[in-house]
C-alpha positions as CSV (number, residue, x, y, z in Angstrom):
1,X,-27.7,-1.0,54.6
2,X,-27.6,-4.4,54.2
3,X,-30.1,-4.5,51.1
4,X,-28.6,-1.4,49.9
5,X,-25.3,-3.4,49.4
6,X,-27.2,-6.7,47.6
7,X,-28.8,-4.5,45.4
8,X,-25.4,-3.0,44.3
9,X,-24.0,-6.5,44.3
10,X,-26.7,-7.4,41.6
11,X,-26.0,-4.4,39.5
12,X,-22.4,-5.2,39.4
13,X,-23.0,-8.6,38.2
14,X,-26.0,-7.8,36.0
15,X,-23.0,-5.5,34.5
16,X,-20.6,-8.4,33.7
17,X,-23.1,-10.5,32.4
18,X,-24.0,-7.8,29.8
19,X,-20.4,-7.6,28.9
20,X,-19.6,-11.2,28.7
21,X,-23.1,-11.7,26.2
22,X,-21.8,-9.0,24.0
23,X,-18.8,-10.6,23.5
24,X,-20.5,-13.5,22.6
25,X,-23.1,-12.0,20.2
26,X,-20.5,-10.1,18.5
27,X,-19.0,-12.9,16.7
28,X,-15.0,-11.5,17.1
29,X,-12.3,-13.7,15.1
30,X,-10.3,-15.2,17.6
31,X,-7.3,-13.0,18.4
32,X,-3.9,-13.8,17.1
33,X,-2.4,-17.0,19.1
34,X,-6.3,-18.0,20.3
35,X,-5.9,-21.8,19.7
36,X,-9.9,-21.9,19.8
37,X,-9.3,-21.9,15.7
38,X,-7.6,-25.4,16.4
39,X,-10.9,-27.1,16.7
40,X,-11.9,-26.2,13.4
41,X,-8.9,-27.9,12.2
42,X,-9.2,-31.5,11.1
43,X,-6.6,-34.1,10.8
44,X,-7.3,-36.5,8.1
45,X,-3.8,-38.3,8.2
46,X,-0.9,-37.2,5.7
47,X,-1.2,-33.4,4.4
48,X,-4.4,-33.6,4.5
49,X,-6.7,-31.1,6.9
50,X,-10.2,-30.2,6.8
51,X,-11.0,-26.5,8.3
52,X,-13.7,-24.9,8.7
53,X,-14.6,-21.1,9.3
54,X,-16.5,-18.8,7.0
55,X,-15.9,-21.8,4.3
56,X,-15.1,-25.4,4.3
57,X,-11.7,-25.5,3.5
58,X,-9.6,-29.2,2.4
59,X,-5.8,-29.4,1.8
60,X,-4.1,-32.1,-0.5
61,X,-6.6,-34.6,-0.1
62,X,-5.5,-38.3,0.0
63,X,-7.8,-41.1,1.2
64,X,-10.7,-39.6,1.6
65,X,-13.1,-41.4,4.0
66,X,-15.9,-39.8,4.2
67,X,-18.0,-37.9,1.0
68,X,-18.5,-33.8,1.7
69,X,-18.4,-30.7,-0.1
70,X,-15.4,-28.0,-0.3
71,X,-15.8,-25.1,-0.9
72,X,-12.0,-24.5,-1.7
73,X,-9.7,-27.2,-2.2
74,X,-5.6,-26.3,-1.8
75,X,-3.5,-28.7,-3.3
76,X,0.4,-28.0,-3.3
77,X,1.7,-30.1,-6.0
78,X,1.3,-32.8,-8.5
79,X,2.5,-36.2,-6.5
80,X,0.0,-38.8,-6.3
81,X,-0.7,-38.5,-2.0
82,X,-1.3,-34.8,-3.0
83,X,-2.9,-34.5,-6.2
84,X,-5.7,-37.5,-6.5
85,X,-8.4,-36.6,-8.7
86,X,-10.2,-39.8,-7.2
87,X,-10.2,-38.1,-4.0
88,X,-10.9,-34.9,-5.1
89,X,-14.2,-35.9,-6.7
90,X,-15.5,-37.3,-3.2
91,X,-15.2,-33.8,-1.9
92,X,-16.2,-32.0,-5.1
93,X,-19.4,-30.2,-5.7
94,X,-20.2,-27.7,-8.8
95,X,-19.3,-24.4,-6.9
96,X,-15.8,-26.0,-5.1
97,X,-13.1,-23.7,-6.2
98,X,-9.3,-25.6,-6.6
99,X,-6.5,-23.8,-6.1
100,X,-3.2,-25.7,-7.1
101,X,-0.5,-25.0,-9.2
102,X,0.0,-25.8,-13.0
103,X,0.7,-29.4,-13.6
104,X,-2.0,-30.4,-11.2
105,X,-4.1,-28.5,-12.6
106,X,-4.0,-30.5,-15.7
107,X,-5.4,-33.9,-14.1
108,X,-8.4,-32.1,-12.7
109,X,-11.7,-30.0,-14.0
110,X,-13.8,-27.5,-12.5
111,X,-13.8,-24.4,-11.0
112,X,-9.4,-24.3,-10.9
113,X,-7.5,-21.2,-10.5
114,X,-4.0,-22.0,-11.3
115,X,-1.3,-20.1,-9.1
116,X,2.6,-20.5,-8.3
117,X,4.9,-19.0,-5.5
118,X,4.4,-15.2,-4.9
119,X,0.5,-15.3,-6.1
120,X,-2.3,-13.6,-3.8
121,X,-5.6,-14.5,-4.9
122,X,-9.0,-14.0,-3.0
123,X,-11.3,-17.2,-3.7
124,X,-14.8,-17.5,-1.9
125,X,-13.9,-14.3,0.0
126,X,-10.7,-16.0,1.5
127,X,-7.2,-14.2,1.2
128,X,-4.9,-16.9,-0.3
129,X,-0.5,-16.4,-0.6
130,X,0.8,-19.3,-2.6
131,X,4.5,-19.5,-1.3
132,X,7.7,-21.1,-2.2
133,X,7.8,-25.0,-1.3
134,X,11.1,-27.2,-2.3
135,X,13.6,-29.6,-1.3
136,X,17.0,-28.1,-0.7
137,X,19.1,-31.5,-0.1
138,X,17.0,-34.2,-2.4
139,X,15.3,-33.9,-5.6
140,X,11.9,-35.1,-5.0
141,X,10.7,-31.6,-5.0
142,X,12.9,-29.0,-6.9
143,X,12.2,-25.6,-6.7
144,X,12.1,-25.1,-10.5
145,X,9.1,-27.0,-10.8
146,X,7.1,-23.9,-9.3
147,X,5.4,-26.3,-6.1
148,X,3.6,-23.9,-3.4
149,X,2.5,-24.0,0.1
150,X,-0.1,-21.3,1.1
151,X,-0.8,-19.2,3.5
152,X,-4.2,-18.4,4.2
153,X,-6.8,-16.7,6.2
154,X,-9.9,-18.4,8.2
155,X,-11.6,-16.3,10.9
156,X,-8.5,-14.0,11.3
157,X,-6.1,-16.3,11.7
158,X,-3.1,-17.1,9.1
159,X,-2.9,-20.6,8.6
160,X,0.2,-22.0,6.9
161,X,0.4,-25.4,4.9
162,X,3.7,-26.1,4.0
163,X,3.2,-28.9,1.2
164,X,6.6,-31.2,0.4
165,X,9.1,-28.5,1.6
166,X,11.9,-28.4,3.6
167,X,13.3,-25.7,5.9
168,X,14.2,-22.9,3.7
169,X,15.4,-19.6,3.8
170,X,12.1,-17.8,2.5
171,X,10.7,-19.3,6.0
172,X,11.8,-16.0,7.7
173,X,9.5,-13.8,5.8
174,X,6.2,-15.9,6.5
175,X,3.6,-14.7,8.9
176,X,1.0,-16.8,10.3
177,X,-0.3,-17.9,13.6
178,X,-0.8,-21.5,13.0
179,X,1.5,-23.5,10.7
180,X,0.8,-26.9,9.6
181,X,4.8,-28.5,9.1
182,X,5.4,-31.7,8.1
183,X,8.1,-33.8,9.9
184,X,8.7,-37.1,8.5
185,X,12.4,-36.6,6.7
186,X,12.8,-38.3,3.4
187,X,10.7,-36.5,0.9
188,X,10.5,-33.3,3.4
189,X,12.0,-31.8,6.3
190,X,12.7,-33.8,9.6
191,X,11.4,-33.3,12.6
192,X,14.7,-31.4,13.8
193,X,14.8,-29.3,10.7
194,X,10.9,-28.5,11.7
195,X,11.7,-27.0,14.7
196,X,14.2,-24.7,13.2
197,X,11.3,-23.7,10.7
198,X,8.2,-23.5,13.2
199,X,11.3,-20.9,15.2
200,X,12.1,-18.7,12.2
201,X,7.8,-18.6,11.1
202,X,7.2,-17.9,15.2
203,X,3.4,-19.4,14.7
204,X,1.1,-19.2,17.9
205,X,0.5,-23.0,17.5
206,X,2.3,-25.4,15.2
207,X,0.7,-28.8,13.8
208,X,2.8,-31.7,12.9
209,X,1.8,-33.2,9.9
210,X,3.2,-36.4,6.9
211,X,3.6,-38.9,9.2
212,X,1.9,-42.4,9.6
213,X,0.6,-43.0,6.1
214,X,3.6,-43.2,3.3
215,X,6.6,-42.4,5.6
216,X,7.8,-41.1,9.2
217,X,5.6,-41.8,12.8
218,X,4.0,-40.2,15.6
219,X,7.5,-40.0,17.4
220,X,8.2,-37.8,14.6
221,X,5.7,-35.4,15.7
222,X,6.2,-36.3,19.6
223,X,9.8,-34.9,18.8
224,X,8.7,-31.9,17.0
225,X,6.5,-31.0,20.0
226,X,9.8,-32.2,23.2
227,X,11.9,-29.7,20.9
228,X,9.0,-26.8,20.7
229,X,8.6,-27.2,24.8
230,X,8.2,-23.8,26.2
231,X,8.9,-22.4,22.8
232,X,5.7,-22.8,20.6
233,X,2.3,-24.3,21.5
234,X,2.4,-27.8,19.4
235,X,-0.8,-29.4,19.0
236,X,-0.1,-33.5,18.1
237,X,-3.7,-33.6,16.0
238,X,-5.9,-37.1,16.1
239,X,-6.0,-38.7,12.9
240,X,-10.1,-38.2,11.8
């Protein structure tokens, strides 16, 4: 009886095994609010993120430390810590695709496809939404000038960049399951008005972001994340 019972034991956990390999081998996207997708997500200080998935994805990139090739580069508007061609050439390669809007576009060459708020485009197989991305109480960045944060998709997950914004209305109507918000106050959004966005997008995980190099501090983001407590998952990235 004894060995009967072992040798159903083993079968059971033979079973699991079986399962749990499956899982592995089958290569899922991580399911909405999974913040494995985080460790794909690189923090190179200001707005600027390197993520990886099915491509090698940069945002706004400013300072660049360290030479690599994109394979889409998402820039949200034509400011200098945003749109720096110098920068943009370390991470350039023949087949990088830019995606920015139209007065950026006119510093840079290559492979661009020139979008503004309201666009979907599909570049290297990735589902790109430029959306809107303005000052509503300073005039650093006006909404007529067209700027654009984007929303798009790596391994499943909807990742939102908000570029120089600050909270705005049109914040209701985006989906995503991680949003990258910056906090610092005088050019965007403070951290206080960030919460009251990250609430209205309802992202799985929200990532602080424009502090530390031109203005605001980590206790901008340390306050973003005390006021998201029990709320929404805020990851406090390490600057790479």
């Amino acid at each position: 009886m004894k060995k009967l019972s072992g040798i159903v034991l083993f079968i059971v956990f033979l079973m699991f095994s079986t399962l749990d390999t499956a899982k592995v081998a089958s290569g899922d996207p991580p399911k909405r609010g999974d913040n494995t997708m985080v460790k794909n997500i690189h923090w190179l200080g200001h707005d600027t993120f390197r993520i990886t998935g099915e491509k090698v994805i940069y945002t706004d990139p400013f300072k660049i430390k360290k030479k690599d090739t994109a394979d889409i580069i998402l820039i949200t508007h034509e400011h200098y810590d945003h749109c720096s061609p110098e920068d943009v050439k370390k991470i350039q390669g023949p087949d990088t695709v830019i995606v920015t809007v139209a007065d950026c576009a006119k510093k840079l060459s290559g492979k661009i496809k020139i979008v503004k708020p309201g666009d979907k485009i599909n570049a290297e197989g990735i589902e790109i939404e430029a959306v809107p991305s303005y000052n509503t109480n300073k005039q650093f960045h006006t909404k007529e000038r067209g700027w654009a944060g984007y929303i798009f998709t790596v391994q499943g997950q909807r990742i939102y960049i908000a570029g120089d914004t600050d909270y705005i209305p049109e914040m209701k109507s985006f989906k995503a399951d991680i949003a990258l918000l910056p906090v610092s106050g005088t050019y965007v959004m403070t951290a206080d008005e960030a919460v009251k966005a990250a609430l209205d997008i309802k992202p799985k995980i929200a990532i602080p972001m424009h502090y530390g190099a031109i203005v605001g501090s980590k206790d901008d983001a340390k306050r973003f994340a005390e006021e998201l407590k029990g709320k929404i998952t805020v990851e406090i990235l390490q600057e790479e």
